[in-house]
C-alpha angles and dihedrals in degrees: 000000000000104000083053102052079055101057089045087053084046100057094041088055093054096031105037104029098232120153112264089223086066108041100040099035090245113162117251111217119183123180137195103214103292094319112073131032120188112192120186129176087035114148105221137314111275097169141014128167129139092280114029142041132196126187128177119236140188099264099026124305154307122233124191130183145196146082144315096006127196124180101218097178135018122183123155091271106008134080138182111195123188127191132069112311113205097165139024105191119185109201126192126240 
């Protein structure tokens, strides 16, 4: 059931014109240079510390890591991360 509700995202995304983010509940990550991070489609917070955020997706997780963070910003999909980012990690589940 998967594999199909990808190819009709898929197909969605290249027919319809309809952004990928959207249709197959990929995260949208924007930066401003090292400082700001905005996340958006994640599925909940699992870890934050000064250095390290960790943030649950729908296919594993995102890991970033860095210095001095602040979250700005927490809605139930959406983020906004300051500090200095050095690494965005996506691990599989």
């Amino acid at each position: 059931m998967k594999k199909w509700q990808q190819r009709i995202g898929n197909w969605f995304t290249e027919h319809l014109d309809m952004p990928a983010d959207v249709v197959l509940e990929l995260p949208r990550i924007t930066t401003i240079g090292h400082f700001h991070a905005y996340i958006e489609n994640h599925r909940g917070l699992v870890l934050f510390s000064d250095n390290e955020l960790r943030l649950r997706l729908n296919k594993g997780f995102l890991r970033i890591t860095g210095e001095s963070f602040v979250l700005k910003v927490m809605l139930p999909e959406e983020i906004l991360l300051e500090g200095k980012m050095k690494e965005f990690k996506f691990i599989d589940s």
